[in-house]
N, C-alpha and C positions, 0 to 999 in steps of 0.2 A: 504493500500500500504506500511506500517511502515516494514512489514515482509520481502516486493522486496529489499528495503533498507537494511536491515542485513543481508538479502541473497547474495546482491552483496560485503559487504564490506569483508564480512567473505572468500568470494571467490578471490577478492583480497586480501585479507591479507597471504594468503598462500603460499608459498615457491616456485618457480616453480620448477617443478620437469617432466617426460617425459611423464605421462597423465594428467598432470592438464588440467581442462577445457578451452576452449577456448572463452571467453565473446566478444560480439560485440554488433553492433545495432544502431537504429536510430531515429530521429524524423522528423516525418513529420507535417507539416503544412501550411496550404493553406486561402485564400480567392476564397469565389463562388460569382457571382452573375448573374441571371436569369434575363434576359429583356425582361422575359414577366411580372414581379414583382407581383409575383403567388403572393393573397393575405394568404395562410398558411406559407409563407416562404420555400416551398418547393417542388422542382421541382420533376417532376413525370417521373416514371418508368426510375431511376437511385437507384443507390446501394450506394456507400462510402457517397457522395459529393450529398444526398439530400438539403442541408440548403442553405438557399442563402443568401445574402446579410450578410454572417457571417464570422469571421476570426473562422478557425477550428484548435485544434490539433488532426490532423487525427489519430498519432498513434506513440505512443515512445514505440518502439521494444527492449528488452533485447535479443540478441540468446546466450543460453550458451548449447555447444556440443563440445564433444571431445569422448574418445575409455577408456578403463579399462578392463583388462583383457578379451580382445577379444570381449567385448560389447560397441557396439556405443549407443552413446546417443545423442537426440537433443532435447531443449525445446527451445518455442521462446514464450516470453510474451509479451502481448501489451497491450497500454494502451491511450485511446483517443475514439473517437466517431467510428472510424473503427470497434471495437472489440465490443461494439453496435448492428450493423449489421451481422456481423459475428458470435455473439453468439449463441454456439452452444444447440440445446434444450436440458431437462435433466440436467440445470445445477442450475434450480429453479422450480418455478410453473409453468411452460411452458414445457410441454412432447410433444407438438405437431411440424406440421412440424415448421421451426425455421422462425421467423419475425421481424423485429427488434423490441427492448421493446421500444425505442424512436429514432427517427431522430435528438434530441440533446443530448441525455442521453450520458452521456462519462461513459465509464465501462473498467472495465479490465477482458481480457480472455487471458487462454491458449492458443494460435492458434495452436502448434505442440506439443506435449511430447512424445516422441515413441524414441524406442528401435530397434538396428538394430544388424544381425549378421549374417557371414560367414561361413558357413559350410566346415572347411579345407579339407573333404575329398573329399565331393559330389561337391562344391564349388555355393550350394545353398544356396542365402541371404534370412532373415526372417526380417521382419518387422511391430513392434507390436505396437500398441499406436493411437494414435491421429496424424493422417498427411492430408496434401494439397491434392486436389483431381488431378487425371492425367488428367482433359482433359484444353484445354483451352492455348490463346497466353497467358494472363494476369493472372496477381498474386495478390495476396491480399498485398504485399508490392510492392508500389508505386513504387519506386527507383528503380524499375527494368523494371518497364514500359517504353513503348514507349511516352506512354502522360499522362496527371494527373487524368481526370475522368477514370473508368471502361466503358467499353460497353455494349449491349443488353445482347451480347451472357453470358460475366462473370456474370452477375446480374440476367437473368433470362433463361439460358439453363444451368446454370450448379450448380452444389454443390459449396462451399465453402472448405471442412473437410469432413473427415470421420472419424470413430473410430473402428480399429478393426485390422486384419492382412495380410498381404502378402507374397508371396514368389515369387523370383523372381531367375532367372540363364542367366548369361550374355554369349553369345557367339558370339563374340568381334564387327560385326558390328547391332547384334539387341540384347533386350535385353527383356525380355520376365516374365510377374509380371502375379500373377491370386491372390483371396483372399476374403477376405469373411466381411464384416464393416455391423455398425448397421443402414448404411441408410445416408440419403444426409444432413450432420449439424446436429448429434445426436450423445450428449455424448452414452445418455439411449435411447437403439431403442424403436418404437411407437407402435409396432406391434409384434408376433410374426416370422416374416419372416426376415430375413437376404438379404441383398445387394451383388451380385455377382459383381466382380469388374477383370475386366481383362485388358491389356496391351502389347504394342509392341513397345517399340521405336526401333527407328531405326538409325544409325550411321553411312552413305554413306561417308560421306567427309565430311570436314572442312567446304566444301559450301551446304552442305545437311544434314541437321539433321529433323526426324519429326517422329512421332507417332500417332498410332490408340489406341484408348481407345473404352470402353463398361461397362455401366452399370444397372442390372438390377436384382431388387427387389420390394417390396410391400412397399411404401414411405406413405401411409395413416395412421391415429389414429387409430390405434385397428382394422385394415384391412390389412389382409392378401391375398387375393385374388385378387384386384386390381393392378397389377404389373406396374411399371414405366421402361420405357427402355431410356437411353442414348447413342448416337453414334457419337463418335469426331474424327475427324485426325487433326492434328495442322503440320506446317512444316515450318520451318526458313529455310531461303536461303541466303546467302550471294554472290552476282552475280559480286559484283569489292568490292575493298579494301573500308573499312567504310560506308558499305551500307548492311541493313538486310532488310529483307523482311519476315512478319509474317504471316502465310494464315490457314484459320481454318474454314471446315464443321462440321457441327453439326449438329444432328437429334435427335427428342424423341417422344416420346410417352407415355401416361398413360389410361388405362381404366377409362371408366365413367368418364371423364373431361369436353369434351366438351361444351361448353356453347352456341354454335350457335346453332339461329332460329331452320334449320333442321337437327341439331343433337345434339337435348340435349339430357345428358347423355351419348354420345356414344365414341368411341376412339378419347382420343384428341393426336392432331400433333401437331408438332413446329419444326421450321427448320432455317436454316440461317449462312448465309456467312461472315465472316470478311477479310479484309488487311489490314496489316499494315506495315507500311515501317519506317527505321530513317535510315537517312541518320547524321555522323559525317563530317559536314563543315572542322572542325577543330580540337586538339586535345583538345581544349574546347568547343566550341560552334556544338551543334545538333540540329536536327529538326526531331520529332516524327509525325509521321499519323495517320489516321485511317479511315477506311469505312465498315459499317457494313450495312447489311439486314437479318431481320429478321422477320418470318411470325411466327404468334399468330392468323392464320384465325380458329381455334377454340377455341380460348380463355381459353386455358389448363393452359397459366401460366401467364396470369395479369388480366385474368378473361373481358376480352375485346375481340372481334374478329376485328383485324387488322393486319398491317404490318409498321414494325417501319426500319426508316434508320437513320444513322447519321454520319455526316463527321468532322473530328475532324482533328485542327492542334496543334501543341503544340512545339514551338522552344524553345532552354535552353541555359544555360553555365552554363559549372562545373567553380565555382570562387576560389575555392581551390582543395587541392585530396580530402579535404573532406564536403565542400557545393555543394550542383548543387539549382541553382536558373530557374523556365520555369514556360512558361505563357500557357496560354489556350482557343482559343476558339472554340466552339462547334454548331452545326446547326444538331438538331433533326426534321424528318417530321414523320408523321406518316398517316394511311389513314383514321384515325377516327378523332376525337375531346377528346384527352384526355390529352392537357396540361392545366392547370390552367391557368385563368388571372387574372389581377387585381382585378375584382368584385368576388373572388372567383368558378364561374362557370371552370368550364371545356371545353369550346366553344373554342378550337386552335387546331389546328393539329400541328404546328407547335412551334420549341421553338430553343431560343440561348443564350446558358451562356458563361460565362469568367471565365477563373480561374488563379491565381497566385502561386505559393507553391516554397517555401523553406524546402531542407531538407538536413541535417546535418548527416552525416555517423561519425559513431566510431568504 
């Protein structure tokens, strides 16, 4: 990390001049604990905020982006147990689909580095590199959620990153991306085949903003033939003053996934609903939601056939412009028996954590 250190002083020490870059970021950190007191310390079928009964640093963000001769640039590094989970495969001995290498391992990744640009004549933007994938209410930074855990849909319907390129043309109320990436969390694709990745947001009003996304390539090790397809619309609504509204379908599918009884092997589905709402009380204190369902009845992506829900609250106060302090707690059921207990077994269908996080914006 001795290298992030000279990279940010040198960048400060610079003169400001009309493209210097522009540095920001933040640090996150939280407390989990699981009362079902999983004897691994680690609650099941969740993404960020596996660890329980731990203080975690989720993730100290650098963003440094600004423009240079008609070239945008954005990289955003992080560095905490977040970027962990998030890393993307191809970046060691790991070429397969991406897993976390530990549930406590703290690592530092890339999460963006891509290049963006304008075509002054056609007024087609190109975008090249490493970026966030389109579908989905939730982001891989916290501080922009409506609550502190992830839900089903971010953890197990959708990618995390892509790496590769797009092009996109705005025409003022949609705005319209098609492009071509090595696959879902791959620096280095796995396969010979490429991931189609297409897009539509959409720009009605101030109180309707929302977008269809689609993605669909061969996401297997050294299998190209197997295709995985993604299908999201996500839509913000803003219906009175300090009050959003988040609402997100999802669909996939992959060949040969399947894991149930009477259809092993055959096309696996997955599907599933979210809402979420925050409501600003105050011009410091909010309260975040969420409600999700999500069907895995052929066990395509936790390798279980069930159907998981969970209802989540999470109230806050920003304590300064730049602390916001919010708590958390969570109630997962599910229709199997797949949370952990105390004797280590797996015998719960049901589970509820707490969480606390402070996070510090710069």
């Amino acid at each position: 990390m001795r290298w992030v250190g000279v990279l940010l002083v040198t960048l400060l020490a610079v003169p400001a001049f009309a493209d210097a870059p522009k540095i920001s970021g933040f640090v996150d950190t939280t407390f989990n604990y699981d009362l079902n007191r999983p004897a691994s310390r680690t609650t099941s079928m969740r993404s960020f905020d596996r660890k329980t009964d731990n203080f975690l640093l989720n993730n100290a963000q650098v963003q440094i982006d600004g423009s240079k001769d008609g070239i945008g640039y954005m990289t955003k590094l992080d560095y905490g147990t977040d970027a962990s989970v998030l890393k993307s495969a191809g970046t060691g001995a790991d070429a397969g689909l991406p897993t976390p290498p530990s549930t406590t391992a703290v690592n530092f990744e890339v999460q963006e580095a891509y290049l963006t640009y304008k075509c002054p004549v056609s007024s087609v933007m190109l975008k090249a590199g490493k970026f966030v994938t389109t579908e989905g209410i939730e982001v891989i930074e916290s501080k922009d959620n409506f609550t502190i855990s992830r839900g089903h849909l971010f953890g197990l319907a959708e990618p995390y990153t892509h790496t590769g390129i797009m092009a996109g043309y705005d025409i003022g109320i949609a705005n319209l991306w098609v492009g071509a990436v090595n696959g879902w969390d791959n620096y280095v694709d796995n396969n010979y085949g490429k991931t189609l990745l297409a897009k539509i947001g959409l720009n009605i009003s101030p109180a309707v903003q929302g977008s269809f996304s689609l993605l669909h390539g061969a996401e297997k090790n050294n299998n190209t033939n197997d295709a995985r397809t993604s299908i999201d619309t996500t839509w913000f609504f803003k219906p009175m003053d300090k009050t959003t509204i988040g609402v997100q379908f999802n669909y996939g599918q992959e060949d040969h996934t399947s894991v149930a009884t009477d259809r092993l092997g055959a096309l696996g589905h997955w599907y599933g609903f979210g809402l979420q709402p925050k409501f600003d009380v105050t011009d410091k204190v909010f309260v975040g939601g969420r409600y999700e369902w999500f069907s895995d009845l052929d066990g395509a992506r936790t390798g279980a056939t069930h159907i998981h829900q969970n209802i989540t609250l999470s109230p806050g106060v920003n304590l300064t412009e730049s602390l916001m302090f919010r708590v958390e707690y969570r109630y997962n059921w599910a229709t199997a028996s797949v949370y952990e207990g105390s004797d280590g077994l797996f015998s719960k269908s049901t589970d509820s954590t707490l969480a606390s996080e402070f996070i510090f914006k710069f």
